[in-house]
C-alpha positions as CSV (number, residue, x, y, z in Angstrom):
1,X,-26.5,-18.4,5.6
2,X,-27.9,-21.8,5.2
3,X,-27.2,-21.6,1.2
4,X,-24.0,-20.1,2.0
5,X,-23.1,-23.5,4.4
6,X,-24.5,-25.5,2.1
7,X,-22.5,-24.4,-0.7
8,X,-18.9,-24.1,0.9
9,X,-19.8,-27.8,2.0
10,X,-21.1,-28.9,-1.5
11,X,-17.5,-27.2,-2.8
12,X,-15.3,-28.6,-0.3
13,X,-16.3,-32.1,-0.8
14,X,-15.0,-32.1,-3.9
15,X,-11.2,-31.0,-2.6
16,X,-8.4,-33.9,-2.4
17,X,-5.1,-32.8,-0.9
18,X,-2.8,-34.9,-0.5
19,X,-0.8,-33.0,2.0
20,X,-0.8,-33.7,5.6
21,X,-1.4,-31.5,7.9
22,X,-0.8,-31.5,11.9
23,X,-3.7,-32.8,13.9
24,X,-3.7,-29.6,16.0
25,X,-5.8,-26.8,16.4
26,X,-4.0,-24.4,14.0
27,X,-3.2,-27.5,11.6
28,X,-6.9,-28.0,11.9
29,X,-7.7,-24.2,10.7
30,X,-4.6,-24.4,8.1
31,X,-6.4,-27.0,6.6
32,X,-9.6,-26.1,6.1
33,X,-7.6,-22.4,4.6
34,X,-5.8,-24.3,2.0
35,X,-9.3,-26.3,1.3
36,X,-11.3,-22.9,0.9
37,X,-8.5,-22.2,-1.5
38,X,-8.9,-25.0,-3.3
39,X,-12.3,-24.5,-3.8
40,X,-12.3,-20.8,-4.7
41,X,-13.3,-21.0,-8.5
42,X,-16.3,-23.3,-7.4
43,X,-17.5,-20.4,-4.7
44,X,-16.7,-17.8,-7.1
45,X,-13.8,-16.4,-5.0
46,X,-10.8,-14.3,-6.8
47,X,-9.8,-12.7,-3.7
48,X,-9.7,-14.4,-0.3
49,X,-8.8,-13.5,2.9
50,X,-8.5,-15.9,6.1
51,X,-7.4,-15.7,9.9
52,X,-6.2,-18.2,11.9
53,X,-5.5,-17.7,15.4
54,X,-3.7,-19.5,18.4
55,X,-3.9,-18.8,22.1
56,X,-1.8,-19.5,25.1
57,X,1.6,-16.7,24.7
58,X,0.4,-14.6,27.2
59,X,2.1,-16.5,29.6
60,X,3.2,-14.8,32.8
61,X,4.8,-17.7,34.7
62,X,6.0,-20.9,32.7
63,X,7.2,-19.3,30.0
64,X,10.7,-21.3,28.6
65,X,8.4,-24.5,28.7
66,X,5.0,-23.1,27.1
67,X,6.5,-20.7,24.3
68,X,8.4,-23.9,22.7
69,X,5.6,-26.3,21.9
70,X,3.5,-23.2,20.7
71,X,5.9,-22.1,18.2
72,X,6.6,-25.8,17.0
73,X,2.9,-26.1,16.6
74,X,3.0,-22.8,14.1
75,X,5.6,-24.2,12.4
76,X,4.5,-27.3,11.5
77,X,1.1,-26.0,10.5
78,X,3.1,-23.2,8.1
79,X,5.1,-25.9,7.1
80,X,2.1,-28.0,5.8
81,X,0.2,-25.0,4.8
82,X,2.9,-23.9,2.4
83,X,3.2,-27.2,0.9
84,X,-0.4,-27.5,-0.2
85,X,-0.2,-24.3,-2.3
86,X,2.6,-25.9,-3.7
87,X,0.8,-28.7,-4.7
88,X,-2.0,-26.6,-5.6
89,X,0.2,-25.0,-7.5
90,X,-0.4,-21.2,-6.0
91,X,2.2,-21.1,-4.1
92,X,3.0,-17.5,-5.6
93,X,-0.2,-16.3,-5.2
94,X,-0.7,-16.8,-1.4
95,X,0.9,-15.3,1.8
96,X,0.5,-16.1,5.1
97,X,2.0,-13.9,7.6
98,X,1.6,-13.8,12.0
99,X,0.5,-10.7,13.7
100,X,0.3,-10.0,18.0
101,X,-1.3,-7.8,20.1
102,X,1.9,-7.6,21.9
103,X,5.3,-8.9,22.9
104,X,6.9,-10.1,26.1
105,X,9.1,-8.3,28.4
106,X,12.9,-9.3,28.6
107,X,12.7,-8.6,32.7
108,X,11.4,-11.8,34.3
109,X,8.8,-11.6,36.5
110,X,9.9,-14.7,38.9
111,X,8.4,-16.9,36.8
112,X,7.7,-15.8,33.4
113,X,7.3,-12.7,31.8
114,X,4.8,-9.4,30.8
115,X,3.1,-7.7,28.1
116,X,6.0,-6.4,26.4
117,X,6.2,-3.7,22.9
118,X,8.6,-5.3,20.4
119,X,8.2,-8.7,18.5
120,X,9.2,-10.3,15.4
121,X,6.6,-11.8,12.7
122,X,6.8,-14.4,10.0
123,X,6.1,-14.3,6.5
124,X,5.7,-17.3,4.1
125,X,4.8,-17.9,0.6
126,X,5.3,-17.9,-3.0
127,X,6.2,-14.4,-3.6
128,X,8.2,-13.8,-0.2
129,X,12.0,-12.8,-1.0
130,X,12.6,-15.0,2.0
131,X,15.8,-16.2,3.8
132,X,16.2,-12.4,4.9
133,X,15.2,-10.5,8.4
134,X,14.3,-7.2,7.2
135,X,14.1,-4.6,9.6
136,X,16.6,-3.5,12.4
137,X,17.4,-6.5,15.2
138,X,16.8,-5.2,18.3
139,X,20.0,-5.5,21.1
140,X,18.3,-7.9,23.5
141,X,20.0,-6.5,26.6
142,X,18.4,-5.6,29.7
143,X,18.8,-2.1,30.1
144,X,20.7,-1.9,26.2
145,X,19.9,0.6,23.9
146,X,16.6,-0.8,22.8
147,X,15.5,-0.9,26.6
148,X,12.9,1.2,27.6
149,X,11.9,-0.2,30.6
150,X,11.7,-3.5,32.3
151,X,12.7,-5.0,29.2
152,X,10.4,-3.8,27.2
153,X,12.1,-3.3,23.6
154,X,11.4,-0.3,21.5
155,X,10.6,-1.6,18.0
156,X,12.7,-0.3,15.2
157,X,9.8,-1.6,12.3
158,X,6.2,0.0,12.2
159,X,3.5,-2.9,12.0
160,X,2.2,0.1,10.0
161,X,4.9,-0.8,7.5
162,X,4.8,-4.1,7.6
163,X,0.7,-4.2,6.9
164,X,1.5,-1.3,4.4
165,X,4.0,-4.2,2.8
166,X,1.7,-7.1,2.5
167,X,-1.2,-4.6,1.9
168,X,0.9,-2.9,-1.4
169,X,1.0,-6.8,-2.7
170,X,-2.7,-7.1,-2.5
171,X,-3.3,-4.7,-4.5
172,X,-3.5,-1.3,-2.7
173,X,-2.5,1.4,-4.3
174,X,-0.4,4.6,-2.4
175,X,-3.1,6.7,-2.8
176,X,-5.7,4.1,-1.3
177,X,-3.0,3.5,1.7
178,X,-3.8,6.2,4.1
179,X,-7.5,4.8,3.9
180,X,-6.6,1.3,4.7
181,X,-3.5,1.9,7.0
182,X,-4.4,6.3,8.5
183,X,-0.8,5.9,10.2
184,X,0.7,5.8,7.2
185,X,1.3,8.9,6.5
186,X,3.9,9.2,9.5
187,X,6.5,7.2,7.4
188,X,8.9,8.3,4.6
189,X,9.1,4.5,3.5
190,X,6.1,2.2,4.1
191,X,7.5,-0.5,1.9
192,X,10.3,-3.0,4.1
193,X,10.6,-5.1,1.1
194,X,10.0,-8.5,1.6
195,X,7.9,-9.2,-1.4
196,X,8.7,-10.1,-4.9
C-alpha cells in the first residue's frame, strides 16, 4: 500500500486543471475524481470507478432549510466536475450519477420529515441524452395515487433499471446482467434510456 500511495501521489503531482472546483467536502472529493482521471494512463488505469458521498438528508426536523444548501453544494461540485472532463477532453467517456438509501416522506412529521421509498437521481456526462426525465413522475399528493402511506411514494422506476442502465454502458453484457444486478430478471425492460 505504501507503493501504491506513493505512486498515485507521484502521478497526481504531475496533474494541472484549470477548473475550479467548490471548496466543500464533495467539491473536495470531485476534485481529487477528476485528478485520478487525469492521471489514469500514468497508474495504468483503463477502467475506473469512484464514490463520492455526502451526509446530512436524513433530516427529520429542519428540513426546507437543510435540503437547500445540500443540493446547491451537489450542484456546484457536478457542475465543476463536468467541466474538468470537458477540459480533459473525456467528457463522453465519464458519468457521474447519485444514488440513496432512501427518500423522504411527503407527511410532515412537525418538523421535518421520514425515511420515505421514492426519490429521483441525477445523471451527468458526456454520453447522457440529457435534458429529459425518464421514468414516470410520481403525483406528489398526500394520499394521491402514488400514496402508500404517510406519504410515502410508490416508485414507478426500479433502481434495478436504472443500475441495469448505467451498468449496460460500462460494458455489461445481458447475459452477464443477472450476475451483476440478480433482480433483474423481474423486468421486461431493464434499459430507461438515458444513454447515448
Amino acid at each position: 500500500s505504501t507503493e501504491a500511495a506513493a505512486a498515485i501521489n507521484t502521478a497526481l503531482g504531475a496533474v494541472t486543471l484549470t477548473t475550479q472546483f467548490p471548496g466543500t467536502g464533495l467539491g473536495n472529493q470531485m476534485r481529487n475524481v477528476a485528478r485520478m482521471i487525469a492521471a489514469r494512463q500514468a497508474l495504468g488505469a483503463r477502467r475506473q470507478v469512484f464514490h463520492v458521498s455526502i451526509g446530512g438528508f436524513d433530516q427529520h426536523s429542519g428540513l426546507v432549510a437543510g435540503h437547500g444548501p445540500l443540493w446547491a453544494q451537489i450542484s456546484a461540485a457536478m457542475a465543476a466536475f463536468c467541466n474538468a472532463t470537458v477540459e480533459l477532453g473525456i467528457a463522453n467517456n465519464v458519468t457521474a450519477f447519485t444514488a440513496s438509501d432512501f427518500g423522504r416522506t411527503l407527511d410532515s412529521n412537525g418538523q421535518g420529515s421520514d425515511h420515505g421509498w421514492g426519490a429521483h437521481h441525477m445523471v451527468v456526462g458526456g454520453a447522457i441524452k440529457g435534458g429529459e426525465m425518464y421514468g414516470t413522475w410520481p403525483d406528489t399528493v398526500l394520499r394521491g395515487p402514488n400514496d402508500v402511506g404517510r406519504g410515502n411514494l410508490l416508485p414507478t422506476t426500479s433502481v434495478v433499471q436504472y443500475a441495469a442502465t448505467l451498468a449496460t454502458w460500462f460494458g455489461i453484457s445481458a447475459t452477464q446482467m443477472p450476475d451483476v444486478l440478480p433482480n433483474s430478471a423481474n423486468f421486461t425492460q431493464l434499459g430507461l434510456g438515458f444513454m447515448a
